[in-house]
PyMOL Python script that loads the backbone (N, CA, C, O; Angstrom):
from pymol import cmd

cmd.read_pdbstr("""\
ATOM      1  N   UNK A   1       0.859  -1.171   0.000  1.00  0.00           N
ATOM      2  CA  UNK A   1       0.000   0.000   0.000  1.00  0.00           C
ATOM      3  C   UNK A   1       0.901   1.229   0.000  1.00  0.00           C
ATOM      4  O   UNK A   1       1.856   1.357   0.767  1.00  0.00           O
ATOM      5  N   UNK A   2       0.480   2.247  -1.041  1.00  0.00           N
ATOM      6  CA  UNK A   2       1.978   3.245  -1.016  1.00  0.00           C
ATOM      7  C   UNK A   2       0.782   4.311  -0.255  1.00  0.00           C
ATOM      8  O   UNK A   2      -0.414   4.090  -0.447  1.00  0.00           O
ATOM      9  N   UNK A   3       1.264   5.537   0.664  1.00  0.00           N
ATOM     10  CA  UNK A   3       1.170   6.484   0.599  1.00  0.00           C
ATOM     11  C   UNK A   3       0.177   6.900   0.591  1.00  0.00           C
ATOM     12  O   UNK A   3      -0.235   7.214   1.707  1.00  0.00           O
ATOM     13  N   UNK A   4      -0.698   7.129  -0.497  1.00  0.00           N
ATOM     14  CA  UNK A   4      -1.854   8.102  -1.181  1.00  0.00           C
ATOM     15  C   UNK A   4      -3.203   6.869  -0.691  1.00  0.00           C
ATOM     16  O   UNK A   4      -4.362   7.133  -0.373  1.00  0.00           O
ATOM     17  N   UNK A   5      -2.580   5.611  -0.775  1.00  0.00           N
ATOM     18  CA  UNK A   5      -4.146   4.596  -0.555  1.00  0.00           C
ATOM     19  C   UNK A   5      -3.960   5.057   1.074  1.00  0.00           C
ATOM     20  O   UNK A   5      -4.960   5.668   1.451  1.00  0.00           O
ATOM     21  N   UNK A   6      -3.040   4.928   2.010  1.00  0.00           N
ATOM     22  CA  UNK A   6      -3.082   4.433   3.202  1.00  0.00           C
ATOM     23  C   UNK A   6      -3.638   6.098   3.677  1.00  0.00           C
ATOM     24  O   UNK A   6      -4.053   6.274   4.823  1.00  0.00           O
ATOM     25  N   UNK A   7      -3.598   7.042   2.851  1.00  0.00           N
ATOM     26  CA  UNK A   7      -4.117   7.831   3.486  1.00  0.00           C
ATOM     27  C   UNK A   7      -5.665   8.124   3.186  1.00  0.00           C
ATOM     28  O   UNK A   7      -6.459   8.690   3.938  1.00  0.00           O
ATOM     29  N   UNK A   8      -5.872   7.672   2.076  1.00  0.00           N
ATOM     30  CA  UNK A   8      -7.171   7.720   1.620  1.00  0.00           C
ATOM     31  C   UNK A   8      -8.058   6.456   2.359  1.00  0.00           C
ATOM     32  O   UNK A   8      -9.284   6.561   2.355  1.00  0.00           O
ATOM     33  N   UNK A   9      -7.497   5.399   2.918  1.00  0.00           N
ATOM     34  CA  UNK A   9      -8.132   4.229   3.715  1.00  0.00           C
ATOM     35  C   UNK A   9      -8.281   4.864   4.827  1.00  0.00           C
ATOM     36  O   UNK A   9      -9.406   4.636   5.270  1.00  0.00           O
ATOM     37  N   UNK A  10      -7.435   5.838   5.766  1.00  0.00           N
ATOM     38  CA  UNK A  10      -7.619   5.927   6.877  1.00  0.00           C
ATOM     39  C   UNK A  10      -8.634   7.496   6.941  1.00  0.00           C
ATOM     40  O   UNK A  10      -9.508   7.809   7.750  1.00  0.00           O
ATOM     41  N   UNK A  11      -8.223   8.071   6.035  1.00  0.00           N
ATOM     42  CA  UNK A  11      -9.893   9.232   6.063  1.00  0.00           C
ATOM     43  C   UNK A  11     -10.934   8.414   6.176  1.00  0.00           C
ATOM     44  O   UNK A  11     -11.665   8.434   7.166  1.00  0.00           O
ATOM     45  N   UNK A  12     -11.168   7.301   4.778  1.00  0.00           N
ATOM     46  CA  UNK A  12     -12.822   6.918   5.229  1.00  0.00           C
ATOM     47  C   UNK A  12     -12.519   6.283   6.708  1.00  0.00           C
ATOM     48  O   UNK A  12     -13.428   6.420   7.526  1.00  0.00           O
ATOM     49  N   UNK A  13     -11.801   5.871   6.968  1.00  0.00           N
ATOM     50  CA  UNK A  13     -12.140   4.828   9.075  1.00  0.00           C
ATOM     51  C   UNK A  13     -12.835   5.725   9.371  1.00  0.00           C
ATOM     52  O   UNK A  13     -13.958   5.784   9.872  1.00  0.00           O
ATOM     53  N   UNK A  14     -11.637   6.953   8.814  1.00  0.00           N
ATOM     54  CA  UNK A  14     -12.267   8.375  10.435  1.00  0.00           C
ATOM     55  C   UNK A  14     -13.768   8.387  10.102  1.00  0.00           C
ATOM     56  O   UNK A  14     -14.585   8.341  11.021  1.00  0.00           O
ATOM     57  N   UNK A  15     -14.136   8.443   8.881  1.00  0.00           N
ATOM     58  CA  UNK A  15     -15.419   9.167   8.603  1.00  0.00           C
ATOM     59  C   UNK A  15     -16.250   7.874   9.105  1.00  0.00           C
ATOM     60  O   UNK A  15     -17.136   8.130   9.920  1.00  0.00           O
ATOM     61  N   UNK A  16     -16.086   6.503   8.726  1.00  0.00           N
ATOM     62  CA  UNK A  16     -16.791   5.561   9.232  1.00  0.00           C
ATOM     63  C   UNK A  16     -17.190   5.546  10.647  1.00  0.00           C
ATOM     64  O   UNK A  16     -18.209   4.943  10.983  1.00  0.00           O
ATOM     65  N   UNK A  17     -16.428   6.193  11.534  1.00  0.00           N
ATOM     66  CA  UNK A  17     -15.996   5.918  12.868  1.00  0.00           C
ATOM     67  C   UNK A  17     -16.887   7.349  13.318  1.00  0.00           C
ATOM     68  O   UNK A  17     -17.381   7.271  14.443  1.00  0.00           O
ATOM     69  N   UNK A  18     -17.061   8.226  12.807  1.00  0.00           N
ATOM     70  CA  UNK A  18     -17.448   9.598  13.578  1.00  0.00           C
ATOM     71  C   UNK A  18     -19.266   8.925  12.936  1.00  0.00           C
ATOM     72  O   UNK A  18     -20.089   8.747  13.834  1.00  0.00           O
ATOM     73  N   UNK A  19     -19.603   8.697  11.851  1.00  0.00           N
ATOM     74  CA  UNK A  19     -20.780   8.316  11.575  1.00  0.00           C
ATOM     75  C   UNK A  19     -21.354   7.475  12.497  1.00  0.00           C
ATOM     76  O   UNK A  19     -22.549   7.594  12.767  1.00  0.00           O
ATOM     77  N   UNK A  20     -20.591   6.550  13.070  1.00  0.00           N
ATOM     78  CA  UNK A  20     -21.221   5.172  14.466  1.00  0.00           C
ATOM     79  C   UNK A  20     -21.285   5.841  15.689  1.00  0.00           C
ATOM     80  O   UNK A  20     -21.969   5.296  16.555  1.00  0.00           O
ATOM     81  N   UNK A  21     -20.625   7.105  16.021  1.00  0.00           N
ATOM     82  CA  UNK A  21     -20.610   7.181  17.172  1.00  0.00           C
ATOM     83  C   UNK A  21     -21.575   8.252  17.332  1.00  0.00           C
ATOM     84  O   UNK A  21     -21.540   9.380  16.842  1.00  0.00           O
ATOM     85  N   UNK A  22     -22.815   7.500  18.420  1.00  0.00           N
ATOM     86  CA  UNK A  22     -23.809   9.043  18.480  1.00  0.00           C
ATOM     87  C   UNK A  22     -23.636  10.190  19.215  1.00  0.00           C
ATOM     88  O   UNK A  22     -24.232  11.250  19.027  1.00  0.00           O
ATOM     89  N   UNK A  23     -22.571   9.895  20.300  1.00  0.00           N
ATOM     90  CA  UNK A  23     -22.212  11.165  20.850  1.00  0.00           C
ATOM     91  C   UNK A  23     -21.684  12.490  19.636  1.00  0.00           C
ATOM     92  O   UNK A  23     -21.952  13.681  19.790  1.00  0.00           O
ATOM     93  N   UNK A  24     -21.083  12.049  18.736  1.00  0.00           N
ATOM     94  CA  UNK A  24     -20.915  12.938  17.813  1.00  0.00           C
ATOM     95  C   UNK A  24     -22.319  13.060  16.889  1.00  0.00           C
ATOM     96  O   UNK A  24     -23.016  14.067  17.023  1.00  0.00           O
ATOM     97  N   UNK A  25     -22.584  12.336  16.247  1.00  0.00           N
ATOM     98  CA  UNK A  25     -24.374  12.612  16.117  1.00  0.00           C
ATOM     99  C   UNK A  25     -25.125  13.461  16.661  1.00  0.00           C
ATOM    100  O   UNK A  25     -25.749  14.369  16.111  1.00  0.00           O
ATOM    101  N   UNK A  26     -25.071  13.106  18.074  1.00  0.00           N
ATOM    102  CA  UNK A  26     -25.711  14.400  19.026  1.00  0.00           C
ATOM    103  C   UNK A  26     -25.314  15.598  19.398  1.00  0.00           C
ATOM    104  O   UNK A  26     -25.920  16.425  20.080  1.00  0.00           O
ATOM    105  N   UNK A  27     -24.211  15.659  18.894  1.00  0.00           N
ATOM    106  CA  UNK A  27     -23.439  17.412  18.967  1.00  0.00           C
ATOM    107  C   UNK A  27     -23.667  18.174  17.058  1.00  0.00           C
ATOM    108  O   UNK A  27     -23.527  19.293  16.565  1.00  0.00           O
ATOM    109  N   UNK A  28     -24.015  16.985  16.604  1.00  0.00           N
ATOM    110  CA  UNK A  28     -24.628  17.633  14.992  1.00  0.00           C
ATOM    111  C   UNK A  28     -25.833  17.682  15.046  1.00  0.00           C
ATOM    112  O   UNK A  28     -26.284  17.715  13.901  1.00  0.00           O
ATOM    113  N   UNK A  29     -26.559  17.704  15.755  1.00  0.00           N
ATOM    114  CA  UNK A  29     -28.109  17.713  16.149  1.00  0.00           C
ATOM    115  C   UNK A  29     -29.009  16.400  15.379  1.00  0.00           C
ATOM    116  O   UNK A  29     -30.171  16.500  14.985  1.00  0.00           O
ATOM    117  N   UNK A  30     -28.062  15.051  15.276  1.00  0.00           N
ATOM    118  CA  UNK A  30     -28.996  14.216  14.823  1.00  0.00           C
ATOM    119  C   UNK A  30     -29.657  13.629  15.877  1.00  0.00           C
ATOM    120  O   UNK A  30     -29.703  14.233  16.949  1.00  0.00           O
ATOM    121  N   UNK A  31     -30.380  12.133  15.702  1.00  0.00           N
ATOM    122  CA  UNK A  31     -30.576  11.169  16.192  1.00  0.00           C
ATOM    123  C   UNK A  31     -30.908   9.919  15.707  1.00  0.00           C
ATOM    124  O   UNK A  31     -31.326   9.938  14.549  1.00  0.00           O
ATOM    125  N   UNK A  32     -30.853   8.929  16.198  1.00  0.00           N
ATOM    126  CA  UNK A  32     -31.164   7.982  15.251  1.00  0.00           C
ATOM    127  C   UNK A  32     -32.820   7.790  15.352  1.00  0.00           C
ATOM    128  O   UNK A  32     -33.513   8.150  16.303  1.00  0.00           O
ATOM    129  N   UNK A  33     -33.263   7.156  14.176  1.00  0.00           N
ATOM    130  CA  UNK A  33     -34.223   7.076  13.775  1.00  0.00           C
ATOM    131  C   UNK A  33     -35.076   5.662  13.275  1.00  0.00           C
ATOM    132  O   UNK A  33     -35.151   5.347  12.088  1.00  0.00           O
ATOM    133  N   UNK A  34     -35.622   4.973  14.245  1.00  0.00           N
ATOM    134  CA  UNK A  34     -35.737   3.172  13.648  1.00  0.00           C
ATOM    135  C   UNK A  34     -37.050   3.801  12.969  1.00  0.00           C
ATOM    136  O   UNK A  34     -37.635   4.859  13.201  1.00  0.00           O
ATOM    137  N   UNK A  35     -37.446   2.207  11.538  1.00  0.00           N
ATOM    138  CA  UNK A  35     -38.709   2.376  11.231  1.00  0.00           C
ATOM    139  C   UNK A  35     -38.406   2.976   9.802  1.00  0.00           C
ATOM    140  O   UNK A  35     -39.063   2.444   8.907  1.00  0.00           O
ATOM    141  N   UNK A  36     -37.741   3.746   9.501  1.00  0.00           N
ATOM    142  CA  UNK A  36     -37.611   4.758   8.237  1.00  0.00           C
ATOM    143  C   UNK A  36     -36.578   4.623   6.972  1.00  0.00           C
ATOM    144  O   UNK A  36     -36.724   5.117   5.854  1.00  0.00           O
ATOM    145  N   UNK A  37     -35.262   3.645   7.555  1.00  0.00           N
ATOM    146  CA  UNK A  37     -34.555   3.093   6.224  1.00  0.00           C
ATOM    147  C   UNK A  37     -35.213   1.843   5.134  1.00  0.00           C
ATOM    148  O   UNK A  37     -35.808   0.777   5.290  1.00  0.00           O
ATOM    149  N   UNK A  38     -34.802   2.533   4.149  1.00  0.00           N
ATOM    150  CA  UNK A  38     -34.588   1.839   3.007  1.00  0.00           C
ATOM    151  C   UNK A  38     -34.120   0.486   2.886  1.00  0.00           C
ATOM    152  O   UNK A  38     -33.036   0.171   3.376  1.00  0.00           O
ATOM    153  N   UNK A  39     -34.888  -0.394   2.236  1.00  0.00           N
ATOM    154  CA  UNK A  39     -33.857  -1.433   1.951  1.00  0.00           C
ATOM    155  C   UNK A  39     -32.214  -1.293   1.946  1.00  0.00           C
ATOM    156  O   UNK A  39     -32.141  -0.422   1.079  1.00  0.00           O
ATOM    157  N   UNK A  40     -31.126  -1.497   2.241  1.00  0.00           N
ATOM    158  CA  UNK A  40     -30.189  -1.313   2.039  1.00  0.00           C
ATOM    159  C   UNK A  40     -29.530   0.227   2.067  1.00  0.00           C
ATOM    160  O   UNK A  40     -28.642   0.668   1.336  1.00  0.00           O
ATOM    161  N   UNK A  41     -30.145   0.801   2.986  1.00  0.00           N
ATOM    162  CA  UNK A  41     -29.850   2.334   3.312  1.00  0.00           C
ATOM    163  C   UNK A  41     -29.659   2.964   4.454  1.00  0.00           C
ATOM    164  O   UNK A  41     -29.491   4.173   4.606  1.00  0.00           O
ATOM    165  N   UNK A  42     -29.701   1.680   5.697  1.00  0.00           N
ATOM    166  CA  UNK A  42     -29.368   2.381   6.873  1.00  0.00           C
ATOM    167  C   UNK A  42     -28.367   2.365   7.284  1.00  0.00           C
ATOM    168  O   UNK A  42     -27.523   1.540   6.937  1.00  0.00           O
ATOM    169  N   UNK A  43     -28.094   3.663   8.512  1.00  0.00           N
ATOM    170  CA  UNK A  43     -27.050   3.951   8.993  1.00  0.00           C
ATOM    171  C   UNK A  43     -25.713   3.015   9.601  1.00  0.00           C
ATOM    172  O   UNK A  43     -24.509   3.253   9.696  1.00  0.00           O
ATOM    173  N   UNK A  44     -26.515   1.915   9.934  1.00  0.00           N
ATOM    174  CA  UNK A  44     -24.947   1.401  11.020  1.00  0.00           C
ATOM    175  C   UNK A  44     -26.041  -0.055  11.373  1.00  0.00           C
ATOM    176  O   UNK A  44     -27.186  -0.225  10.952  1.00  0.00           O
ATOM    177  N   UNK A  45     -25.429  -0.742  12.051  1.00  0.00           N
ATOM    178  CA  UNK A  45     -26.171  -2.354  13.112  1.00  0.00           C
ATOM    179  C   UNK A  45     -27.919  -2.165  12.971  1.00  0.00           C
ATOM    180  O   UNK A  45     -28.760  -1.280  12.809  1.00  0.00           O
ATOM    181  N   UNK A  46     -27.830  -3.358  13.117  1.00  0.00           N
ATOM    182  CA  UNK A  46     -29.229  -3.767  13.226  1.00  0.00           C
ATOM    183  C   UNK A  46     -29.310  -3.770  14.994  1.00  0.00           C
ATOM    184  O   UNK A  46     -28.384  -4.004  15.770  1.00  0.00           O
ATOM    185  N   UNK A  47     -30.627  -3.454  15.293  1.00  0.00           N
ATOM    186  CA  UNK A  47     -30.902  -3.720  16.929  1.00  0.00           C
ATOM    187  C   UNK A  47     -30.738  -4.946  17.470  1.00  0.00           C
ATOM    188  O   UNK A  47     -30.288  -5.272  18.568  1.00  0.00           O
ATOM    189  N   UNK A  48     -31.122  -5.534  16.646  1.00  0.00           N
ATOM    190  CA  UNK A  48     -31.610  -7.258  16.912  1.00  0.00           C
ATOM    191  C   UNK A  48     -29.876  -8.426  16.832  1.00  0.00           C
ATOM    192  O   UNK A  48     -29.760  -9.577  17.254  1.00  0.00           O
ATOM    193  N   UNK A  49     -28.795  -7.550  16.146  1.00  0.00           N
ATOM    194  CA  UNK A  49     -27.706  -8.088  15.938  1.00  0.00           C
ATOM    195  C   UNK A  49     -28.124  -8.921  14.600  1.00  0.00           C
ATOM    196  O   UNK A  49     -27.857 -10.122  14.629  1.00  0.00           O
ATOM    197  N   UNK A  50     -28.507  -8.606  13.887  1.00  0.00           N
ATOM    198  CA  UNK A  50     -28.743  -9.471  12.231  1.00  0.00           C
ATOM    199  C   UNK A  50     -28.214  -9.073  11.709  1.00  0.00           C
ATOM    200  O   UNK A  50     -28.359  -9.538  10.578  1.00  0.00           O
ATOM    201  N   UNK A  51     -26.719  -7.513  11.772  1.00  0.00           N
ATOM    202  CA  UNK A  51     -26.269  -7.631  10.892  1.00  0.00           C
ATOM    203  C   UNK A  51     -25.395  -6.235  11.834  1.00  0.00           C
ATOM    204  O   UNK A  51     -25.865  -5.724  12.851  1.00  0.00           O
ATOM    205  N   UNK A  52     -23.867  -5.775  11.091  1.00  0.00           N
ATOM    206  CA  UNK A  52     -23.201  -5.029  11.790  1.00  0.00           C
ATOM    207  C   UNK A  52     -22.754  -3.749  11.036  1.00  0.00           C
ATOM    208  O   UNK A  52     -21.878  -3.001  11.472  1.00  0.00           O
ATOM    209  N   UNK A  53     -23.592  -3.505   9.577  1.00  0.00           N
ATOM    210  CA  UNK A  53     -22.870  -2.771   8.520  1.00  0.00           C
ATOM    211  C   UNK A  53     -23.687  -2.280   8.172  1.00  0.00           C
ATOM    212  O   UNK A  53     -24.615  -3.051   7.927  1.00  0.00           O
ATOM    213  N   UNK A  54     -23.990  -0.749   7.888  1.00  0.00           N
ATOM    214  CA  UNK A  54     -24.305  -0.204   7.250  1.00  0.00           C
ATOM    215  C   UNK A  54     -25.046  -0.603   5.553  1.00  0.00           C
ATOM    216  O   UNK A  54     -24.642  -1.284   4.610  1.00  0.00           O
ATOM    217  N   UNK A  55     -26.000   0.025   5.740  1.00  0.00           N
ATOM    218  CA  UNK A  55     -26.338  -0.758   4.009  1.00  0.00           C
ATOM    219  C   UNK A  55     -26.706  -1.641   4.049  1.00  0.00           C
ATOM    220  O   UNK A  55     -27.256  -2.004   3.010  1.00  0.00           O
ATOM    221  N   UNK A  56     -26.696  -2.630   5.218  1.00  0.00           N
ATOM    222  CA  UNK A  56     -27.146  -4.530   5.221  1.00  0.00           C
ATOM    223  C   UNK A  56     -28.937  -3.850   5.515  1.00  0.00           C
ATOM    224  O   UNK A  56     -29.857  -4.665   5.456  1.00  0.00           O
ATOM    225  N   UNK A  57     -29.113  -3.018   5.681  1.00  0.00           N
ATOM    226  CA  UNK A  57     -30.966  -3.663   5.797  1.00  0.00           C
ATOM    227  C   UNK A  57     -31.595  -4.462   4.704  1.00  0.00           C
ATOM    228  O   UNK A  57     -31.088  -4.306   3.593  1.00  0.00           O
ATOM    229  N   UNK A  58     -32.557  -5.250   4.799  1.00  0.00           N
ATOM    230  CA  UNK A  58     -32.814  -6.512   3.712  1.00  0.00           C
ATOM    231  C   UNK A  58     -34.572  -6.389   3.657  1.00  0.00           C
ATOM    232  O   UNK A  58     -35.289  -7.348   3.369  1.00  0.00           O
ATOM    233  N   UNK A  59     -35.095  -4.986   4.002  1.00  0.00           N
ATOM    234  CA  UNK A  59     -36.462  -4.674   3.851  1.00  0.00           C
ATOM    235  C   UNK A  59     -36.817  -2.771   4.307  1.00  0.00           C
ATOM    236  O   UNK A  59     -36.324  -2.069   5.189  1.00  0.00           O
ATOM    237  N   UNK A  60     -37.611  -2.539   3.504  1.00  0.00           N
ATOM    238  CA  UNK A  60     -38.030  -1.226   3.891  1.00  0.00           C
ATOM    239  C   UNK A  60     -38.523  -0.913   4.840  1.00  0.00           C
ATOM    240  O   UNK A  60     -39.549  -1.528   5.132  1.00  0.00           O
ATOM    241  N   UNK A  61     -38.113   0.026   5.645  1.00  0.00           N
ATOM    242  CA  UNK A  61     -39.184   0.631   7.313  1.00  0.00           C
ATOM    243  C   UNK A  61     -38.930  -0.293   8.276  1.00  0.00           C
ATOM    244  O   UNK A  61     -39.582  -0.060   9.294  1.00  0.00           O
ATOM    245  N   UNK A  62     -38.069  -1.479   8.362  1.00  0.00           N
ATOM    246  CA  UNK A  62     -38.104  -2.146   9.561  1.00  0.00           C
ATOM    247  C   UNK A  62     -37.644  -1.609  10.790  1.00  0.00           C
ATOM    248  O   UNK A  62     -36.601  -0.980  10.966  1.00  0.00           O
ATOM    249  N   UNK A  63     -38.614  -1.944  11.729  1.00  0.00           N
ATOM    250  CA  UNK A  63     -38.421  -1.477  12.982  1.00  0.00           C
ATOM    251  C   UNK A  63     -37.674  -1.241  13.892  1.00  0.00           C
ATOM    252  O   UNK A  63     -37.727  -0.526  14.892  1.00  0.00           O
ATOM    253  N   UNK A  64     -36.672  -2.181  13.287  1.00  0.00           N
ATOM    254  CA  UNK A  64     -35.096  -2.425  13.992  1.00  0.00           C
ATOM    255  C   UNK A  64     -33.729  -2.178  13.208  1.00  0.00           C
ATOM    256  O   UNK A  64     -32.633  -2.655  13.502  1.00  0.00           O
ATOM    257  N   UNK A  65     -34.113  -1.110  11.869  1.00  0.00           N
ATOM    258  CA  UNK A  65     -33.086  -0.752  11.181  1.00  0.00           C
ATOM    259  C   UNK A  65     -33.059   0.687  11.163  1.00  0.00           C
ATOM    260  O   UNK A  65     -34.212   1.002  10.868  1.00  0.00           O
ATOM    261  N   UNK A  66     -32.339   1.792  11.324  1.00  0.00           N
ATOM    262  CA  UNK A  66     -32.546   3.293  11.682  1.00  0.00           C
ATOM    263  C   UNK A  66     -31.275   4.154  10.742  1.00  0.00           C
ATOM    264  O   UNK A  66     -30.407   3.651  10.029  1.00  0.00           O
ATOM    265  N   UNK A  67     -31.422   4.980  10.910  1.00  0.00           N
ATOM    266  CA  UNK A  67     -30.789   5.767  10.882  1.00  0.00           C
ATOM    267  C   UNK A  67     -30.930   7.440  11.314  1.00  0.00           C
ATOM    268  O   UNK A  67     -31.858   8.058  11.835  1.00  0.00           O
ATOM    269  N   UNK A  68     -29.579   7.865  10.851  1.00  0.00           N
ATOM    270  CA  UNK A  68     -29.603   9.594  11.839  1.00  0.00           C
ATOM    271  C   UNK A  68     -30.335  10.457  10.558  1.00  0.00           C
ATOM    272  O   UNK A  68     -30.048  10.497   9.362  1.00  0.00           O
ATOM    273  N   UNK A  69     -31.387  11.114  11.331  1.00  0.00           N
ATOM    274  CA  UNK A  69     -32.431  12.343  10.960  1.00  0.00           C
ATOM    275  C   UNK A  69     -32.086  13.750  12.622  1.00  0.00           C
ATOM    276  O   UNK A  69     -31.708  13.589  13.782  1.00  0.00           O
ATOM    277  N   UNK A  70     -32.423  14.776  11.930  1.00  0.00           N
ATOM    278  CA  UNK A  70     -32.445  15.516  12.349  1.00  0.00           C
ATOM    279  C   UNK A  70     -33.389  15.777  13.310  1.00  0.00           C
ATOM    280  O   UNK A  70     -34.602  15.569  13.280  1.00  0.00           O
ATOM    281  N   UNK A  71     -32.597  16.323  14.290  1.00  0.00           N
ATOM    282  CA  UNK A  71     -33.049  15.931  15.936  1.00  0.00           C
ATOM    283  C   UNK A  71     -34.296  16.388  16.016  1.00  0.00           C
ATOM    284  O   UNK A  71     -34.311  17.576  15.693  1.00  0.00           O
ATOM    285  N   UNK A  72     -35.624  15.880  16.375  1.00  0.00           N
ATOM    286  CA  UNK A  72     -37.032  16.402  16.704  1.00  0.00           C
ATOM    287  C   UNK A  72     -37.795  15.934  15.252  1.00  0.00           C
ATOM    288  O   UNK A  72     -38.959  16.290  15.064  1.00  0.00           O
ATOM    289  N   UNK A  73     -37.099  15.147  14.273  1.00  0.00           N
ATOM    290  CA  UNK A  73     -37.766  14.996  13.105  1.00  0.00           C
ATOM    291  C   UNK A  73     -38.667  13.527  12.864  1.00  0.00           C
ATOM    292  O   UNK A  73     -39.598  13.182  12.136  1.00  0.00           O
ATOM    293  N   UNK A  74     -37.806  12.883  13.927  1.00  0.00           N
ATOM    294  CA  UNK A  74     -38.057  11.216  13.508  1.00  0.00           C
ATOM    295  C   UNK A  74     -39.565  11.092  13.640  1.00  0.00           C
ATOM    296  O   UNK A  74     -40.130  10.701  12.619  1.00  0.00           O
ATOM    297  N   UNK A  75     -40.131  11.282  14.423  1.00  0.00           N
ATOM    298  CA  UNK A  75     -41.791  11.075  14.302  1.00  0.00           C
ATOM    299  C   UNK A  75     -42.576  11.432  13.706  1.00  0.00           C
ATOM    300  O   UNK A  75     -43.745  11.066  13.588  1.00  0.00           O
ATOM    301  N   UNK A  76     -41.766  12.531  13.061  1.00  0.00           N
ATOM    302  CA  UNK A  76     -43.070  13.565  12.140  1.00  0.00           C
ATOM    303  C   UNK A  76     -42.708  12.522  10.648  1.00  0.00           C
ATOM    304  O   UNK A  76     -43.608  12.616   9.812  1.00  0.00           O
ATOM    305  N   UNK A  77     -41.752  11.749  10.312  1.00  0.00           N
ATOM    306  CA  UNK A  77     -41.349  11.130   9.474  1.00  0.00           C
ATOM    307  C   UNK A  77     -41.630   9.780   9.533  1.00  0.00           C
ATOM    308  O   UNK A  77     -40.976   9.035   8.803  1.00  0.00           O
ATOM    309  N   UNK A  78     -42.602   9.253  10.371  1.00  0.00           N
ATOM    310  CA  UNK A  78     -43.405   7.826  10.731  1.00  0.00           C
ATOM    311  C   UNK A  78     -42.307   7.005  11.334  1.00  0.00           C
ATOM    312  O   UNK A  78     -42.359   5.799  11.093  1.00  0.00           O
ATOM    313  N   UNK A  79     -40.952   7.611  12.356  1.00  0.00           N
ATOM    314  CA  UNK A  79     -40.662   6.672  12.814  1.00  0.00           C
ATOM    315  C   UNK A  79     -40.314   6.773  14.205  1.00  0.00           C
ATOM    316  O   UNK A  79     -40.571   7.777  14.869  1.00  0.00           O
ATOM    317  N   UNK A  80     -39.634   5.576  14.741  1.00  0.00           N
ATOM    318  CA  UNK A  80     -39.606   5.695  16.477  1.00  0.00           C
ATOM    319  C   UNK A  80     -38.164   5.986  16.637  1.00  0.00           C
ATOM    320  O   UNK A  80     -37.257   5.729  15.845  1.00  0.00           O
ATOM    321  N   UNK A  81     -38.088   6.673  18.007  1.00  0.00           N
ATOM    322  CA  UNK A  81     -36.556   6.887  18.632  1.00  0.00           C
ATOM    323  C   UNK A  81     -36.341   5.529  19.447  1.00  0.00           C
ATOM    324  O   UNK A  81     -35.548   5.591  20.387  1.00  0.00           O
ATOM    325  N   UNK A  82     -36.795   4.643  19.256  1.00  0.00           N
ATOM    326  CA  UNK A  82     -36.736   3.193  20.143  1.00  0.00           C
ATOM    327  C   UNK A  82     -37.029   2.325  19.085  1.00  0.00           C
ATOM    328  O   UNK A  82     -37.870   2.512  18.205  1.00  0.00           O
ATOM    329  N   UNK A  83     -36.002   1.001  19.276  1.00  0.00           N
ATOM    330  CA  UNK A  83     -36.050  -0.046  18.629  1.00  0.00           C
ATOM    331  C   UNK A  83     -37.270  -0.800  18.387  1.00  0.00           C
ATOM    332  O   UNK A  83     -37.955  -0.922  19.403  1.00  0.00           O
ATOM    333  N   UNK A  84     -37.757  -1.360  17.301  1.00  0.00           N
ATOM    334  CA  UNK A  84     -39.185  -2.052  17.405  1.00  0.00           C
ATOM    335  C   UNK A  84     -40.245  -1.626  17.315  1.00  0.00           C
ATOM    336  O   UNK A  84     -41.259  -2.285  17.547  1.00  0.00           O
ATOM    337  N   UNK A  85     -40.223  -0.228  16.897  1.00  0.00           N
ATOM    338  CA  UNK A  85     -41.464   0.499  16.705  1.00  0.00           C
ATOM    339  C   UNK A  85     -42.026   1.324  17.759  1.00  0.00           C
ATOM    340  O   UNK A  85     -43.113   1.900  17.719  1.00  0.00           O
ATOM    341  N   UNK A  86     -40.997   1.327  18.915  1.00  0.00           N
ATOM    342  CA  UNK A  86     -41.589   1.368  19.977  1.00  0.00           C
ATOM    343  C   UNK A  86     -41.723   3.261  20.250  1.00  0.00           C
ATOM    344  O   UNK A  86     -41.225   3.631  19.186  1.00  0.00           O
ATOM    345  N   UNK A  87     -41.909   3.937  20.643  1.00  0.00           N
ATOM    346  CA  UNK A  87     -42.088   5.103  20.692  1.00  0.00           C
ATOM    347  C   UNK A  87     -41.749   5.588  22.111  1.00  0.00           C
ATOM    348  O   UNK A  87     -41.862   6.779  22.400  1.00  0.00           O
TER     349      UNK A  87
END
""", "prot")
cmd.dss("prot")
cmd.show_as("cartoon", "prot")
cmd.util.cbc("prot")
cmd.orient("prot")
């Protein structure tokens, strides 16, 4: 690996790494949001542990797949701040 990859591998970590962590989330005014990803469009882990990556959701709106929306938005957008639908 020369140089230019190892620096371009370790920007995306950082960026991978500031995206998982919600304390930084919550100083950008997000939150996470279950109920509202896309097939293959959410943010980070499944609740349930079915999966640990980003992008793995395998159905639309599931209850236990989320991602970060802007803080005070998630409900007005049909979804829950709690795993499972739960509100």
């Amino acid at each position: 690996m020369n140089k230019r990859q190892f620096l371009v591998a370790a920007a995306i970590a950082g960026i991978a790494a500031a995206a998982a962590n919600p304390a930084l989330a919550a100083k950008d005014g997000k939150e996470k949001c279950f109920g509202i990803a896309k097939s293959g469009a959410n943010d980070c882990a499944s609740s349930t542990g079915g999966h640990a990556c980003a992008g793995q959701a395998t159905k639309d709106n599931d209850p236990n797949e989320w991602k970060y929306v802007a803080k005070g938005t998630c409900t007005e957008m049909g979804g829950s701040l709690k795993a499972g639908g739960k509100s």
